[in-house]
C-alpha positions as CSV (number, residue, x, y, z in Angstrom):
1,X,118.6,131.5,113.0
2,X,120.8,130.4,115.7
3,X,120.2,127.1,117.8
4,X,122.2,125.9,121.0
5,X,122.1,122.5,121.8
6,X,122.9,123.3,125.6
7,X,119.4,124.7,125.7
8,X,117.7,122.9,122.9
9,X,114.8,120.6,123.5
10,X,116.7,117.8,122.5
11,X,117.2,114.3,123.4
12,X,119.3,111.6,121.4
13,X,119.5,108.4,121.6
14,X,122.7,105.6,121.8
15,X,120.0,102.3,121.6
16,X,117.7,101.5,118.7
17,X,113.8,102.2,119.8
18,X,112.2,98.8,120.4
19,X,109.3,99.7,118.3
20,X,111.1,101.0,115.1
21,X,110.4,98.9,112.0
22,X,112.1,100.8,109.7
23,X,115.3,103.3,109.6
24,X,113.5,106.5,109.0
25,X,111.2,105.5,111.9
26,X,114.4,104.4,113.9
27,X,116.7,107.6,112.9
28,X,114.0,110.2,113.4
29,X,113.5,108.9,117.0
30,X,117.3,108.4,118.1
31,X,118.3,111.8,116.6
32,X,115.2,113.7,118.3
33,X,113.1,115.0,115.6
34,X,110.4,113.6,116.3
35,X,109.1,111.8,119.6
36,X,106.0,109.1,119.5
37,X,102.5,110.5,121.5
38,X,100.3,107.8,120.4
39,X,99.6,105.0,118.3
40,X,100.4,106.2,114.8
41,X,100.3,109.7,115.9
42,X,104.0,112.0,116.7
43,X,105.3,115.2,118.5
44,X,107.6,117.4,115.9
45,X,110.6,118.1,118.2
46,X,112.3,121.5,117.5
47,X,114.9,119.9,114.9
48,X,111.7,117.5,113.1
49,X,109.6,120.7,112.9
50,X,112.7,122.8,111.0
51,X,112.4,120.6,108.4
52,X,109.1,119.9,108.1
53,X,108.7,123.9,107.9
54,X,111.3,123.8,105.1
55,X,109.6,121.0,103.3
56,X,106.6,122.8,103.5
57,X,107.9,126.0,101.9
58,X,109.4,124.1,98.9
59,X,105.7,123.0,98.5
60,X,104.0,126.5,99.1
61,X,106.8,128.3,96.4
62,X,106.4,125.5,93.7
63,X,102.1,125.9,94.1
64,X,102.0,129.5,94.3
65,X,104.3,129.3,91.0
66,X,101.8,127.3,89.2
67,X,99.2,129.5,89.9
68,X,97.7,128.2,93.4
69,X,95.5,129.9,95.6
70,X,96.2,128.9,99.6
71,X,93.2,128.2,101.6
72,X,92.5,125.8,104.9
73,X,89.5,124.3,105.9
74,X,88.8,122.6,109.4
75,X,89.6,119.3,110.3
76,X,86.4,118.4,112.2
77,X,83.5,118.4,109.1
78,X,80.2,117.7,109.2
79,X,78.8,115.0,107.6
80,X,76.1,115.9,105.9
81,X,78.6,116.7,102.7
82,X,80.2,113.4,102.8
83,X,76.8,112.0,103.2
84,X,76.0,113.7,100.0
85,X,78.8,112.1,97.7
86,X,78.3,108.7,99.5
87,X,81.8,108.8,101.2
88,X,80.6,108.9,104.9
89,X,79.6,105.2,104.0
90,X,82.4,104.2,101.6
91,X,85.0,105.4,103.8
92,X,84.1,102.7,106.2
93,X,86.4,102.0,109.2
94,X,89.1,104.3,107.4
95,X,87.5,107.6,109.1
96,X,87.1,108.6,112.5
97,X,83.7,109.9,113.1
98,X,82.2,111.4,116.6
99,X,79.2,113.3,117.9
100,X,78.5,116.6,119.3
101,X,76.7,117.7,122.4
102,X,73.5,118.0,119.9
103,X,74.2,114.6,118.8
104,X,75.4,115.8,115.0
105,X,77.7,113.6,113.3
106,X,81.0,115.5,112.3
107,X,84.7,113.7,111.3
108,X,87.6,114.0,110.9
109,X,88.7,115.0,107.6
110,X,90.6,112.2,105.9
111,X,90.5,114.7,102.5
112,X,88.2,117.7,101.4
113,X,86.9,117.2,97.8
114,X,83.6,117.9,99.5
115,X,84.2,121.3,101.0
116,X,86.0,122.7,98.3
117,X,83.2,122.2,96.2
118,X,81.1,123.3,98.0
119,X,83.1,126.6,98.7
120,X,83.5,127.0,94.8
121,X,80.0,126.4,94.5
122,X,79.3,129.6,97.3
123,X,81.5,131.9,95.6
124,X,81.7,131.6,91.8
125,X,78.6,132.2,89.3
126,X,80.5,132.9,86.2
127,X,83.0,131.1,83.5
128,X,84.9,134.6,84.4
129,X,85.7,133.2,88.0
130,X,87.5,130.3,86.1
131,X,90.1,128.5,85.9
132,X,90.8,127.7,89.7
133,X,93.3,126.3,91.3
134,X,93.1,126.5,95.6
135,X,95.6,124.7,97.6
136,X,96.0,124.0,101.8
137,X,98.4,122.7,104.0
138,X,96.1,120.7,106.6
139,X,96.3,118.2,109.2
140,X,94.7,114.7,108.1
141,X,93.2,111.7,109.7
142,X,92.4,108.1,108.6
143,X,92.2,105.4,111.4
144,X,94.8,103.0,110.4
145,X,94.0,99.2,111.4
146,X,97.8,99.2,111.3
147,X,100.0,102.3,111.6
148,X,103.1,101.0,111.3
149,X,106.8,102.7,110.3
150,X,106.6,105.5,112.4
151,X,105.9,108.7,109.9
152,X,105.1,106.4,106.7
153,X,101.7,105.4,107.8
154,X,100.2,107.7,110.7
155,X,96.7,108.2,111.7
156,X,97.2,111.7,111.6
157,X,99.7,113.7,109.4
158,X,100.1,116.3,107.5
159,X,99.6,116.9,103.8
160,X,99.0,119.0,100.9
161,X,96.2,119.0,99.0
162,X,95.0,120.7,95.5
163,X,91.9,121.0,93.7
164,X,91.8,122.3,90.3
165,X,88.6,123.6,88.5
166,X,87.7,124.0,85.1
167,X,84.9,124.2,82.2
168,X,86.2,122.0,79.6
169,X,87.9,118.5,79.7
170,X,90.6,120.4,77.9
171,X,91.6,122.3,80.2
172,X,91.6,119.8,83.3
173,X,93.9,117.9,81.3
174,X,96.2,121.1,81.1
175,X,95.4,121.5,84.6
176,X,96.4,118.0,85.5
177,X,100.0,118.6,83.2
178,X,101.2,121.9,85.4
179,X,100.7,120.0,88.5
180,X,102.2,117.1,87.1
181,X,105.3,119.1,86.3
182,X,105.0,120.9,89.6
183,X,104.8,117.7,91.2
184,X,108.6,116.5,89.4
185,X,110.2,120.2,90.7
186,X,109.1,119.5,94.1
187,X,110.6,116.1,94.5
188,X,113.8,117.4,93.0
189,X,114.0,119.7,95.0
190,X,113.0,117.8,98.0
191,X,116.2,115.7,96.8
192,X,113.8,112.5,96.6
193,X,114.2,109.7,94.0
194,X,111.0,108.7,92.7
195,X,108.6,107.3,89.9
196,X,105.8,108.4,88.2
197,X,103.3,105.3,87.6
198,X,99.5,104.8,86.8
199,X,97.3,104.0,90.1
200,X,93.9,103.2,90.7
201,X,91.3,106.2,91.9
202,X,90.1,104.0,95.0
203,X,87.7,105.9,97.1
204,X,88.8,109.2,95.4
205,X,87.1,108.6,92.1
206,X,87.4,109.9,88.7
207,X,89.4,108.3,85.7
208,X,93.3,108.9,85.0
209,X,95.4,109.2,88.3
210,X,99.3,108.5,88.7
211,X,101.3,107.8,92.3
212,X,104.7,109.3,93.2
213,X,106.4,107.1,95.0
214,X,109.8,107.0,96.6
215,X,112.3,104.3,95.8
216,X,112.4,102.5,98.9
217,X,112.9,98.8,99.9
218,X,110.3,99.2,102.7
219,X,107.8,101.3,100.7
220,X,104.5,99.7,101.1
221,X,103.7,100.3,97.6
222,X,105.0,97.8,94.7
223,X,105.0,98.8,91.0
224,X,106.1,97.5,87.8
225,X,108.2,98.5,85.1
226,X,108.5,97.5,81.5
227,X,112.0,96.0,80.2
228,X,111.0,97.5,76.1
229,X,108.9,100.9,77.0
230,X,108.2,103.7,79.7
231,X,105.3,101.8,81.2
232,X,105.1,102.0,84.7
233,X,102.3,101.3,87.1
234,X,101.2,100.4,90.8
235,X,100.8,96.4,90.8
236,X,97.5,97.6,91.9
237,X,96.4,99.2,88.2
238,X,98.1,96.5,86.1
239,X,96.1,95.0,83.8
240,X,96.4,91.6,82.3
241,X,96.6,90.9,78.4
242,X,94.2,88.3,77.9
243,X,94.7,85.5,75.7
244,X,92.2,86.0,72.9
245,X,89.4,83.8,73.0
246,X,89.3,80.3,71.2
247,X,87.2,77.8,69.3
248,X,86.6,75.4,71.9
249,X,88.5,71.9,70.8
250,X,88.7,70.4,74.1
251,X,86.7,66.8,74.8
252,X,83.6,66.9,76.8
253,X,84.2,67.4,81.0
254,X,84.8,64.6,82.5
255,X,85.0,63.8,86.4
256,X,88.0,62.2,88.3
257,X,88.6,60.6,91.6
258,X,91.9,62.4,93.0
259,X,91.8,62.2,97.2
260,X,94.2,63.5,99.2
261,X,94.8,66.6,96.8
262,X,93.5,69.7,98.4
263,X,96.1,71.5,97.1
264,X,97.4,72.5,93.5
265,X,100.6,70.9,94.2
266,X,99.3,67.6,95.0
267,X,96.6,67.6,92.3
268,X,99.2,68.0,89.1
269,X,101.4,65.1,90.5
270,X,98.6,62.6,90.8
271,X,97.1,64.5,87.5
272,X,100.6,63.3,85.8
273,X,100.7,60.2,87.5
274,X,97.2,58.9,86.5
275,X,97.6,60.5,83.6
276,X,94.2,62.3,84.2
277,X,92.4,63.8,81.0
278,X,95.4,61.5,78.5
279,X,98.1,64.0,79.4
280,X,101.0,63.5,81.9
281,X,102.4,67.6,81.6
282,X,99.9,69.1,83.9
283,X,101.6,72.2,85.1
284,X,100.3,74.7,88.1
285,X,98.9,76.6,85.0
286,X,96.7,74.5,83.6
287,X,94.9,74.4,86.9
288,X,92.0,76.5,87.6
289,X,92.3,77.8,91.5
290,X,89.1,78.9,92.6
291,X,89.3,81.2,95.7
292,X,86.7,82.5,98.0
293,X,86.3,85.5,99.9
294,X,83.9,88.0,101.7
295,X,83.6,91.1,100.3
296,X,82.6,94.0,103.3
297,X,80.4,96.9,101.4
298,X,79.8,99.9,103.2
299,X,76.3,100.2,104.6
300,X,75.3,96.7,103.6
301,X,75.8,92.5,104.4
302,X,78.7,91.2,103.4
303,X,78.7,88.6,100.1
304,X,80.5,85.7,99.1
305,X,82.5,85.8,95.7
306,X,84.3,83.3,94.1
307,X,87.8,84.3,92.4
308,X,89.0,82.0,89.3
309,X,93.0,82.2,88.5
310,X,95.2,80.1,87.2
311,X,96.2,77.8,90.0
312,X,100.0,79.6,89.9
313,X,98.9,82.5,90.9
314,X,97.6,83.7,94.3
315,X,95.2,86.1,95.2
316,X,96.5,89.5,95.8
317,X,94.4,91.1,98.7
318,X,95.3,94.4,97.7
319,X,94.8,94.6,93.9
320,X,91.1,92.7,94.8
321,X,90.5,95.4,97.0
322,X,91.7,98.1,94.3
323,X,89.2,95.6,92.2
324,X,85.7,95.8,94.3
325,X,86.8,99.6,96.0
326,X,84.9,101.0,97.9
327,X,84.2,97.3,99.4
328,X,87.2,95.4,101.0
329,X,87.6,91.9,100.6
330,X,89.0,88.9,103.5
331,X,89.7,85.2,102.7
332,X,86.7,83.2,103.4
333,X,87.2,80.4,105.6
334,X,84.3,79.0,107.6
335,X,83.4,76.4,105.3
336,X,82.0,74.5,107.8
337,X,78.8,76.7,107.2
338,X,78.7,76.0,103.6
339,X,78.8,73.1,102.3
340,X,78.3,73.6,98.7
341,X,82.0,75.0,99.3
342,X,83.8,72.3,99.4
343,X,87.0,73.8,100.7
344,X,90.0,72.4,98.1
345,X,88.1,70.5,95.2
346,X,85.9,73.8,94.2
347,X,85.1,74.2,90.6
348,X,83.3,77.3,89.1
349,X,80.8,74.5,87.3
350,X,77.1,74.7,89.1
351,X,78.3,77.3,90.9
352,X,75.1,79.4,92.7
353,X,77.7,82.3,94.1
354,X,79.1,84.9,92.1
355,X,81.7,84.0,89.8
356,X,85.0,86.5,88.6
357,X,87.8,84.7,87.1
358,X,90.9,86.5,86.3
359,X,91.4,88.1,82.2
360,X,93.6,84.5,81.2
361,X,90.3,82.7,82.3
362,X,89.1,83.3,78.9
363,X,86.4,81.9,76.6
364,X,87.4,78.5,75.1
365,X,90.0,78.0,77.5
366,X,90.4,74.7,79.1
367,X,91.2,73.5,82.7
368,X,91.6,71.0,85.6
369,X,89.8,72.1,88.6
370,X,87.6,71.5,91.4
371,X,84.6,69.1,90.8
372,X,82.7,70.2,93.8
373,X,82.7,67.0,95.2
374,X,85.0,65.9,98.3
375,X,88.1,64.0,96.6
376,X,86.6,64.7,93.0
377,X,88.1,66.9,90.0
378,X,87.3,67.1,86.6
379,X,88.8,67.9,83.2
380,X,88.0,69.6,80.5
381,X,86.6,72.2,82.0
382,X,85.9,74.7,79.5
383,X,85.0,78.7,80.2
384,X,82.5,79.5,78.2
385,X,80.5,75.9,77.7
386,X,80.6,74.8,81.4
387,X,80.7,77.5,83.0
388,X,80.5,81.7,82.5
389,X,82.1,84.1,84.8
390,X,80.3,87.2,85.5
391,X,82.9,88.9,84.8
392,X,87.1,89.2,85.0
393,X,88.6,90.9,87.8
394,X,92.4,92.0,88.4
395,X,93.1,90.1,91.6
396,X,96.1,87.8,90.7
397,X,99.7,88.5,92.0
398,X,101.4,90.2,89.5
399,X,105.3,88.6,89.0
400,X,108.7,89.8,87.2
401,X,108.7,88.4,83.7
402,X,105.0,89.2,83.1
403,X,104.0,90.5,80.0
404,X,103.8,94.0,79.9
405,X,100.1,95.4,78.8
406,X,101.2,98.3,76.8
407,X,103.6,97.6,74.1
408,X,103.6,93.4,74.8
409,X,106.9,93.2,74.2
410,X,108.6,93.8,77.4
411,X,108.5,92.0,80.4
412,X,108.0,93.3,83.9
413,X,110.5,94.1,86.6
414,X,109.0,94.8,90.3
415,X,110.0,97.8,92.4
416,X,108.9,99.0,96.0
417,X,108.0,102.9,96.9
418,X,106.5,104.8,99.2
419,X,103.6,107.3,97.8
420,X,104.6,110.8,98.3
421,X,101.9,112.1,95.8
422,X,99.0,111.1,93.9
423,X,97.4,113.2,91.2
424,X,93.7,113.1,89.8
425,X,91.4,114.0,87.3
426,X,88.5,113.8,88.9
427,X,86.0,115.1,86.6
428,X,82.4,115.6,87.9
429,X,81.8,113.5,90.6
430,X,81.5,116.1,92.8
431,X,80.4,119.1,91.0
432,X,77.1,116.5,90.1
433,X,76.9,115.1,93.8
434,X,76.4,119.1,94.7
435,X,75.2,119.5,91.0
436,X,77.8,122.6,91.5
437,X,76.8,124.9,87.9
438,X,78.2,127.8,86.7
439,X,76.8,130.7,83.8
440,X,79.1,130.4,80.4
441,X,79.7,132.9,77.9
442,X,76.6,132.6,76.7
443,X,74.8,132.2,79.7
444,X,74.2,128.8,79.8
445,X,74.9,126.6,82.7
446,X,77.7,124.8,82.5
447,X,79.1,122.0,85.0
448,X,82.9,122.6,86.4
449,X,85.0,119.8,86.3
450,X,87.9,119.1,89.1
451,X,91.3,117.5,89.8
452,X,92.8,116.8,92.8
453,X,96.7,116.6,94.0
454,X,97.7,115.7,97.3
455,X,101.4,115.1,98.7
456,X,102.2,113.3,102.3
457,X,104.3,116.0,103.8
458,X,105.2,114.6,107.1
459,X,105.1,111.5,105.1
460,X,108.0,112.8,102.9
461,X,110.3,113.3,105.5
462,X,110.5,109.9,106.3
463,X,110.5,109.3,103.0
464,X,113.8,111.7,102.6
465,X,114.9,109.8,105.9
466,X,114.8,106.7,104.0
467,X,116.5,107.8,100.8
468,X,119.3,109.7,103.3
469,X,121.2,108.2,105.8
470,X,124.1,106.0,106.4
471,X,125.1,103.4,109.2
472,X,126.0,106.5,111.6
473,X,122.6,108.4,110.9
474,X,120.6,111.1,109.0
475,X,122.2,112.7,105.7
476,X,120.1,115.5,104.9
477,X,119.9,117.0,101.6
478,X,121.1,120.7,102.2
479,X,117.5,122.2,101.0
480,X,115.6,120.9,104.2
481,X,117.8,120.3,106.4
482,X,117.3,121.2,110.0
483,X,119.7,124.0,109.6
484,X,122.6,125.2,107.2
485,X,125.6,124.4,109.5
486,X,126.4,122.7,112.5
487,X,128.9,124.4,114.7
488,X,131.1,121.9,117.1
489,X,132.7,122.7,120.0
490,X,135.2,120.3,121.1
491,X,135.1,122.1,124.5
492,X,138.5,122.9,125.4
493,X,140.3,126.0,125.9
494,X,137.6,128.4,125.3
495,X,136.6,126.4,122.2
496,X,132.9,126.8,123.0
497,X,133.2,130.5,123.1
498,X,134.9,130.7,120.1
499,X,132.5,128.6,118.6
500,X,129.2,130.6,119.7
501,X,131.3,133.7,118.1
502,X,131.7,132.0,115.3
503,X,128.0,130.8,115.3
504,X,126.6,134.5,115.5
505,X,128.9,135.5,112.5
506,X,127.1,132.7,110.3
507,X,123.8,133.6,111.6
508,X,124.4,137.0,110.6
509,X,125.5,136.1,107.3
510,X,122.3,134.8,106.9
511,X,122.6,131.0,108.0
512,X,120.5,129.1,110.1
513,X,122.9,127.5,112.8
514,X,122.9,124.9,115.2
515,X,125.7,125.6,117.3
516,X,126.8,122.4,120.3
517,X,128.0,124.9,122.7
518,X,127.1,121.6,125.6
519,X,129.6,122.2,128.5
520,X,130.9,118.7,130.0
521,X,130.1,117.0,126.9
522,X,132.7,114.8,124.9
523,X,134.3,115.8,121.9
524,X,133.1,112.1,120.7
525,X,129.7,112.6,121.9
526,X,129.3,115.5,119.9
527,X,130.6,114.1,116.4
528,X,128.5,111.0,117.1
529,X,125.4,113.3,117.3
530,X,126.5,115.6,114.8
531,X,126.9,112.5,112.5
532,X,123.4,111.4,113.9
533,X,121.6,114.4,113.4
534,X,122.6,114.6,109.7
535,X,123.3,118.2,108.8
536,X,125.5,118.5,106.0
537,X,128.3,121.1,106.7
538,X,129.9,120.6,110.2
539,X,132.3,123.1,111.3
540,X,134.7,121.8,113.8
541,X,136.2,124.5,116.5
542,X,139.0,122.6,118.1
543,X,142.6,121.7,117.4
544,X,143.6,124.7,115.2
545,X,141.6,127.3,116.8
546,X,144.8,129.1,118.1
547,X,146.4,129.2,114.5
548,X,142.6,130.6,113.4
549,X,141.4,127.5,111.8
550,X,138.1,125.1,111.9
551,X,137.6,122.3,110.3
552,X,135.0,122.0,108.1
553,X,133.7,118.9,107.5
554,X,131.2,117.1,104.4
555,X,128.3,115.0,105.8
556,X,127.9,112.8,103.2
557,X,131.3,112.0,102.0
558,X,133.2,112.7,104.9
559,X,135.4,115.3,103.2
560,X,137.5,117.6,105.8
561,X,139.5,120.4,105.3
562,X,141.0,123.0,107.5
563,X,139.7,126.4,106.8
564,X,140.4,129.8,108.1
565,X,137.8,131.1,110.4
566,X,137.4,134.3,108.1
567,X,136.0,132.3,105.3
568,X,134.1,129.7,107.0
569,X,131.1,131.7,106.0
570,X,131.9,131.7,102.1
571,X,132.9,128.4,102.4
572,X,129.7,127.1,103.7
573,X,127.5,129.1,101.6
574,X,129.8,128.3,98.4
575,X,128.9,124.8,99.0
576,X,125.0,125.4,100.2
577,X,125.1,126.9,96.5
């Protein structure tokens, strides 16, 4: 392959876009690999598309290795399948949905669990046709409230996804390792950093499901590690050791007057000041916060619920929403409408909405909270005798130093990634939604069961963006680069037809080349998009080119060397190896 930038559709740019948030977003743009269309949505530019191809390939080798099949379904669905497994409604807002002429409803596929099963379920009969592994490369859509960082969080992008089916638990688990393992080559090869951590199924169901995620300061994603043991997990899927529950020794509840102390800061230093309840070493933690929000289910009202913490932690929107999933929950604030809420001095005492208090809200513990008067608190408050949740929910921030809840001897350390892939086992939730059977050996019916594996591909090269680059501009791991080598001439004394010769020789030796042949173009102009642009072997044709030299030059460490043109091509490919 051989590319000249003097007829290349290619425009670079010297000022930082306005709306970039993040480098990858930023670099992308300015070094013309990708170009914005709309709201969340992106043109590949010639360079952009090269390596997304070259991602893509990576992806296609490592699943045809572990035994994928590659299919593609359509993007527009109907939705009759998706009414079937109950996503159409617990999708919500996420999915775009329109009608045609006829007045069907179709969408846009955010994901295909459903048609897969329902293919599998057309053309298998027997545990003969089994195991099955099928595989695409497909367009996706999911309408973002907020796309944001250019490639990281689109509207429409590309992605991988893989659905595994088999006939015995056993072998989904095996199913679920090879992919698993797949999953770890492809990322090194990918050249991307990354953790493997526990996650929540969301609005993909099943039971055991693990994120990849990028190491990234502006990945979206936080996760937790322990200090003692290999436990690792997306804040969202951390679960809190609870204390284990006590005789109840605390004196009876008693009520307080404490104005002016809506908050918990203001209620423990007139707490220690009136030394409410005989104690004057009221903390933030022996408050009980008691937080209200709306919870939005698909296809039905919205309900009020009431969130118990300890009153030093705050209420993380995601995890709650990892909590109540497929519903969504939003701070509740019109108290004005309710004024059995009495916004700041709410207790969970009496309370006729329902109640979830957080695992350290646990029976026999006691507390200073919310009276449910205006002005008023009480102490002594007691889970168990004065008041029973309806259950514990994970909906607290998690912090560094926590406990961890595998080995309890660790503490916690927090991290930020950006998912590249997320792995399932699904189990049965759609083969029973399509009640998908198949005849065993012995001709019974027997029920397949499924995972599923999906990997952001346009998502992982700003993810690669992000993990690569300097303070001049892209640094491309050699693997997906946009090509293997990029040719400079300094344009001078025939230097650009030197370098197009030279260009055709490493094309021929089976490199792909991007050759800046530009007439009336700077010599600094071209490093500074070279440098931009990020591919890692430049080859330099200028000063030396009458003694038969170029200078070939290291991307990432800025090594240069003078090499004879004769071996630029051993050179390059010595170091591509």
């Amino acid at each position: 392959m051989l590319l000249r930038m003097s007829t290349l559709l290619l425009r670079t740019l010297r000022e930082e876009p306005a709306d970039a948030e993040v480098p990858s977003h930023r670099l992308l743009l300015r070094a013309g690999f990708v170009r914005r269309a709309a709201p969340g949505g992106y043109t590949w530019l010639p360079l952009g598309k090269l390596v997304l191809d070259r991602v893509v390939a990576v992806v296609q080798e490592e699943m045809w290795a572990a035994g994928g099949q590659e299919i593609s379904f359509p993007a527009l669905l109907p939705r009759e399948p998706y009414e079937t497994s109950g996503r159409w409604t617990e999708y919500g807002d996420d999915i775009f949905t329109l009608k045609d002429r006829r007045g069907a409803d179709h969408l846009l596929a955010p994901t295909h669990e459903e048609m897969v099963t329902l293919l599998v379920q057309d053309m298998t009969g027997s545990y003969r046709d089994f195991p099955l592994l099928l595989f695409q490369i497909q367009t996706k859509f999911r309408d973002e409230a907020r796309p944001r960082g250019g490639l990281l969080r689109g509207r429409e992008f590309l992605m991988k996804d893989a659905y595994s089916f088999d006939l015995t638990e056993n072998g989904l688990i095996e199913a679920y390792g090879r992919m698993r393992a797949a999953y770890q080559r492809i990322f090194a090869r990918l050249g991307l950093d990354h953790a493997i951590v526990s996650a929540v199924s969301g609005a993909m169901g099943g039971s055991a499901s693990e994120e990849f995620l990028a190491t990234s300061e502006v990945g979206e994603d936080t996760y937790v590690g322990c200090t003692a043991c290999d436990y690792a997990a997306n804040t969202e899927a951390v679960t809190t050791p609870a204390p284990p529950a006590r005789e109840i020794t605390a004196g009876p509840l008693e009520v307080h007057d404490t104005p002016g102390t809506p908050t918990i800061a203001s209620l423990v230093d007139l707490a220690n000041e009136r030394r409410l309840g005989g104690r004057s070493d009221w903390t933030a933690a022996d408050t009980l916060k008691n937080v209200v929000v709306t919870v939005h289910h698909p296809g039905r009202d919205p309900e009020l619920l009431v969130i118990g913490l300890p009153g030093d932690r705050e209420v993380d929107l995601k995890r709650l929403d990892a909590a109540l999933a497929p519903a969504t929950a939003t701070l509740f604030d019109d108290f004005e409408s309710r004024p059995d809420l009495v916004k700041g001095y709410i207790g969970p005492q009496d309370l006729k909405i329902r109640y979830l208090a957080d695992p350290r809200v646990a029976p026999g513990t006691a507390w200073l909270t919310g009276a449910n008067e205006p002005g008023r608190h009480a102490t002594g408050v007691v889970c168990g005798r004065d008041f029973t949740p309806e259950g514990t929910i994970e909906a607290a921030v998690v912090r560094p130093g926590d406990p961890c809840p595998a080995c309890g001897a660790g503490t916690l350390s927090m991290r930020r990634g950006i998912e590249i892939g997320h792995i399932f086992q699904l189990g049965r939730r759609y083969t029973d939604a399509f009640k998908v059977d198949v005849l065993d050996s012995g001709g019974k019916p027997v029920r397949p069961t499924m995972g599923c594996y999906g990997i952001g591909l346009s998502r992982a090269v700003a993810a690669i963006a992000e993990q690569h680059h300097d303070d001049r501009g892209l640094t491309w791991p050699a693997a997906i680069a946009p090509a293997d080598v990029h040719v400079v001439a300094a344009g001078k004394d025939g230097q650009i037809e030197a370098a197009l010769t030279l260009a055709g020789t490493l094309s021929g030796a089976g490199l792909r080349v991007l050759v800046d042949d530009r007439p009336n173009v700077s010599a600094g102009v071209k490093f500074t998009d070279a440098e931009l642009i990020g591919i890692s072997r430049c080859v330099v044709v200028g000063r030396r080119l009458s003694e038969g030299y170029a200078e070939v030059r290291d991307r990432r460490t800025q090594e240069r060397r003078d090499v004879p043109l004769v071996d630029v091509a051993r050179v390059i490919t010595a170091g591509l190896g």
